[in-house]
C-alpha positions in Angstrom: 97.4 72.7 120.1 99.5 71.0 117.4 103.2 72.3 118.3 103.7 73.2 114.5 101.4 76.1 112.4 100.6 75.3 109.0 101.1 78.3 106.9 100.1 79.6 104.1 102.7 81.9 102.3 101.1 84.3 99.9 104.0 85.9 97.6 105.6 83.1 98.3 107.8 83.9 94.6 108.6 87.7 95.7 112.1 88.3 97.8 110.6 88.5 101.7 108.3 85.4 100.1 111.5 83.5 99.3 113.6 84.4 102.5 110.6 83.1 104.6 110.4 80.0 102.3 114.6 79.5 102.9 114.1 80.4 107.1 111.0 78.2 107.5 113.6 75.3 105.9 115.4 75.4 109.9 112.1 76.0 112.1 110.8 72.9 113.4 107.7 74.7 114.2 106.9 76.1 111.3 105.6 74.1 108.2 104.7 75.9 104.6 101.6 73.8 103.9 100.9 76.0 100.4 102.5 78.8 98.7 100.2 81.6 96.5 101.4 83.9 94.3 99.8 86.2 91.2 97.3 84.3 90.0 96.5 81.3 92.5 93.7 80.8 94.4 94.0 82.0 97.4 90.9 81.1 99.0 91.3 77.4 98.2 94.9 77.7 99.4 93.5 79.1 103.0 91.7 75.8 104.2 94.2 73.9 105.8 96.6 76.5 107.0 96.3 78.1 111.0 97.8 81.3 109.4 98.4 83.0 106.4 101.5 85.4 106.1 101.2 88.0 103.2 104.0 89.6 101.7 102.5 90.4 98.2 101.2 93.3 96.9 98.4 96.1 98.6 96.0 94.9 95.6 95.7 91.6 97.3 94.4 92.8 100.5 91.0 92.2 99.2 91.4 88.7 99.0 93.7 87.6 101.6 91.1 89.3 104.3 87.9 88.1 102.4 89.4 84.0 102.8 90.1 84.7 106.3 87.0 85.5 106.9 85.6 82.8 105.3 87.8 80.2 106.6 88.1 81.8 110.6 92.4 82.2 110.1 94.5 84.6 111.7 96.7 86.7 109.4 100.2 88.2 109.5 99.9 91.1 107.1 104.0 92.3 105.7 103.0 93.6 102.6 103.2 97.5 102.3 101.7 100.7 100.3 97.9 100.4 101.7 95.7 103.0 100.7 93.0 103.6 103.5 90.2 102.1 102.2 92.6 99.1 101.8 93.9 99.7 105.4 90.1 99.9 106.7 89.5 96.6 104.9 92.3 94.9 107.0 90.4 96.6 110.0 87.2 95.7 109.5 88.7 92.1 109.2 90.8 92.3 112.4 87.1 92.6 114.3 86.0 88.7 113.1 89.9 87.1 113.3 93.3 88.0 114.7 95.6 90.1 112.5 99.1 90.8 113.1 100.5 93.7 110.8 103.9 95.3 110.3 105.3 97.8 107.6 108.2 96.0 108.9 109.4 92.7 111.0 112.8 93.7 111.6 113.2 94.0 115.7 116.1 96.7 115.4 112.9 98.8 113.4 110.5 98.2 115.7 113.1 99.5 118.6 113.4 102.4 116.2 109.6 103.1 116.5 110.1 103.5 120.3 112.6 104.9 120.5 111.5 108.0 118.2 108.3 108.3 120.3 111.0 108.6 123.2 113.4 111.3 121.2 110.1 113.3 120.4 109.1 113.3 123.9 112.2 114.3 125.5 113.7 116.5 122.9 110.1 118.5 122.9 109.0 121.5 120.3 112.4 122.6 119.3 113.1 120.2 117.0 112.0 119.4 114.1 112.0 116.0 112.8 112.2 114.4 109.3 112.5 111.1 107.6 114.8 110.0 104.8 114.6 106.4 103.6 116.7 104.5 101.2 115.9 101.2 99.1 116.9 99.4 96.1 116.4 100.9 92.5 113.2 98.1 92.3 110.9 98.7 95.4 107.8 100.3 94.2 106.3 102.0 97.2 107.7 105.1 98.1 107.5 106.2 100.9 108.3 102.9 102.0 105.6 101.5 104.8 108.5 102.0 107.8 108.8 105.3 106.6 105.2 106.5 106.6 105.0 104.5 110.0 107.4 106.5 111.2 105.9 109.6 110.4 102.8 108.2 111.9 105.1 107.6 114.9 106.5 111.3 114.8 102.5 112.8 114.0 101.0 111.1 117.0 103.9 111.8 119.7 104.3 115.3 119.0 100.4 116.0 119.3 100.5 118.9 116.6 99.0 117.0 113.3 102.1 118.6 111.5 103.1 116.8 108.3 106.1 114.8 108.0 108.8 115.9 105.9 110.3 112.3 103.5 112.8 112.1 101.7 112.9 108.7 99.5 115.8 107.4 97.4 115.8 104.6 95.0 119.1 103.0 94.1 121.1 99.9 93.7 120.8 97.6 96.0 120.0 98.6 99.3 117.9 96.3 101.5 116.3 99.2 103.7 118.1 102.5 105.5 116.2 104.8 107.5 117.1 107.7 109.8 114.8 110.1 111.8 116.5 113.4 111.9 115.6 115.8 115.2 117.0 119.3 114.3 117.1 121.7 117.1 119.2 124.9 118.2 122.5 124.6 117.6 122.3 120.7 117.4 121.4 117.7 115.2 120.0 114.2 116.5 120.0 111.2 113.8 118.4 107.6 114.8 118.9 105.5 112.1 118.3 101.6 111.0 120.4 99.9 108.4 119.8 96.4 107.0 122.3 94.1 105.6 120.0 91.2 104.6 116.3 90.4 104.1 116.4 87.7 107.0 116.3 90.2 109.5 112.6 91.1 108.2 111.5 87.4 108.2 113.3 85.8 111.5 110.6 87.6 113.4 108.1 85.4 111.2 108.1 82.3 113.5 107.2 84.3 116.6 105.0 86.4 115.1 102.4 83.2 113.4 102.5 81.4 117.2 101.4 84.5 118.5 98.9 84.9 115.4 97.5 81.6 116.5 97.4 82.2 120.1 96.0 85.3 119.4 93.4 83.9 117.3 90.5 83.7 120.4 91.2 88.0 120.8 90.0 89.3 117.3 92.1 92.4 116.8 94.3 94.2 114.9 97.7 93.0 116.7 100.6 96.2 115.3 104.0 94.6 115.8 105.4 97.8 116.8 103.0 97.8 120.0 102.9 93.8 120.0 106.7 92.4 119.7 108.3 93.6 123.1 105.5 92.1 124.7 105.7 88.6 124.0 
C-alpha cells in the first residue's frame, strides 16, 4: 500500500473544509489530490482519490455515496443534519464500500459519548437527562449532529424510548459546547465538552482516512464513536 492516501476533500471552501485543507499542509501522509465544492463535479473528482472526506452539506449525500459506488472508494462522512432517508442512503452504501461517519471528530466528544452511556448506566432511572448545545450565530443545523447523537446515546442506554429533551443556542462565535445534564434527587450531574478551535474536529482526519482505507476490504458502516478507541 502507498504510504500516503490521496484524498478527495468535498467542501473543501466551508470552515472544517479549510482547517483540513491548513492540517493536511503538516501530514506527510496525507495528500489533497482534488478539492469539490457547490457546483463541481464530484464524480469526476472521485477517480484518483483512496478516500473522500465530506464535510458539505446533507443535500450532497446523494452524490458523494452514488461516486463511491461507482468508483469502489471508502468514505469519511463529517457533514451533519441527515434526514433518514438520507441516513439510509449512506447505509445502503456502507454495504458495497467502507464508510467512516461522525457527527463529530473531536476525541474529547467521542469520550463524551462513552462516557454518558456510562453516567446513564450507573446513575439508573432517577435521573433525568437532557442536552443543551451551543454554536455560532451561522451553523444551520439545529440540533447540531453531536447533539442528536447524544440523545441517540442517552435513548439507547436508558432502554425506555423516551425523548430527549434539547436545548439549542445560536450565538456569536462559539466553535461547539455541549453538556449532558443528569438530574436526580437532591443532586445535579453536568458532562460537558467545550471547543476552542476547529482543529480539534479535523486532527482526527489523518487517522480516521488510513483506517478508511484499511478498512476498505470490510464494507461497513464504521461510527467513530464505536471505531476511534479501537484503533
Amino acid at each position: 500500500m502507498n504510504s500516503t492516501t490521496r484524498v478527495l476533500l468535498i467542501g473543501a471552501a466551508g470552515r472544517m473544509g479549510k482547517t483540513v485543507v491548513a492540517l493536511a499542509r503538516n501530514d506527510r501522509q496525507i495528500d489533497i489530490v482534488a478539492q469539490c465544492d457547490l457546483g463541481d463535479s464530484i464524480e469526476l473528482a472521485m477517480e484518483n482519490c483512496d478516500v473522500a472526506i465530506d464535510f458539505s452539506h446533507a443535500d450532497a449525500i446523494t452524490e458523494v455515496c452514488r461516486a463511491a459506488l461507482h468508483h469502489g472508494r471508502s468514505l469519511v462522512i463529517g457533514t451533519t443534519g441527515h434526514s433518514q432517508e438520507q441516513r439510509r442512503t449512506v447505509e445502503e452504501a456502507a454495504r458495497s464500500v467502507a464508510i467512516v461517519f461522525a457527527s463529530n471528530f473531536s476525541v474529547g466528544v467521542n469520550v463524551l459519548f462513552w462516557l454518558t452511556r456510562k453516567a446513564v448506566e450507573l446513575l439508573g432511572s432517577d435521573f433525568d437527562a437532557e442536552i443543551i448545545e451551543t454554536h455560532h450565530k451561522m451553523k444551520k443545523d439545529a440540533p447540531s449532529g453531536t447533539a442528536k447523537t447524544l440523545a441517540e446515546t442517552l435513548k439507547a442506554a436508558q432502554k425506555t424510548g423516551h425523548e430527549i429533551a434539547i436545548q439549542s443556542i445560536r450565538e456569536g462565535d462559539v466553535v461547539g459546547e455541549h453538556t449532558v445534564i443528569f438530574s436526580g434527587p437532591g443532586e445535579r450531574l453536568e458532562l460537558t465538552h467545550r471547543a476552542a478551535n476547529r482543529e480539534i474536529f479535523a486532527e482526527p482526519q489523518s487517522r480516521l482516512d488510513r483506517m478508511s482505507v484499511i478498512a476498505s476490504a470490510i464494507c461497513a458502516l464504521h461510527e467513530m464513536r464505536f471505531s476511534l478507541f479501537q484503533m
